[in-house]
N, C-alpha and C positions, 0 to 999 in steps of 0.2 A: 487455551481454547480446548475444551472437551468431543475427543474423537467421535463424531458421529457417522464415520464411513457404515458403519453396523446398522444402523438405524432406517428403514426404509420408507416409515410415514414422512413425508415432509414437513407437514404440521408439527408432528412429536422431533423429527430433530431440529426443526426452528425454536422451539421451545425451550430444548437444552442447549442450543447455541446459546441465545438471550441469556441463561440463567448462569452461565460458565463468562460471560460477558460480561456481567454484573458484577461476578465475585472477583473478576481479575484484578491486579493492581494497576490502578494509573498508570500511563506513561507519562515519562518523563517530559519534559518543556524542549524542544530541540535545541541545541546548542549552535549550531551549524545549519543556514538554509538550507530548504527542502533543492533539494538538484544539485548540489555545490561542486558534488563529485563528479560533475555529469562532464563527458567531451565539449570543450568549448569550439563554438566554429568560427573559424577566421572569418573577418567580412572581406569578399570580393575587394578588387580593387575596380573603379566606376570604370566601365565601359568592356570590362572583360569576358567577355562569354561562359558560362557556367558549363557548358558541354561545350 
């Protein structure tokens, strides 16, 4: 993605975002679910109060 911190129209750096978007290379296909790495949370056990 092409640095547009410099750029102060909005319109002209939405412009070169787009066009910096366009040229990039594909990503790749995930290999691994989106989240997989995420903390897993235990489930309660029934009747236990959470606080």
């Amino acid at each position: 993605m092409a640095n547009t911190k410099k750029i102060e129209d909005k319109a002209e750096r939405k412009k070169v975002k787009r066009a910096s978007r366009k040229k990039a290379a594909p990503k790749a296909k995930r290999t691994a679910p989106r989240g997989s790495n995420k903390k897993k949370v235990k489930k309660l056990v029934r009747g236990q109060s959470k606080r």
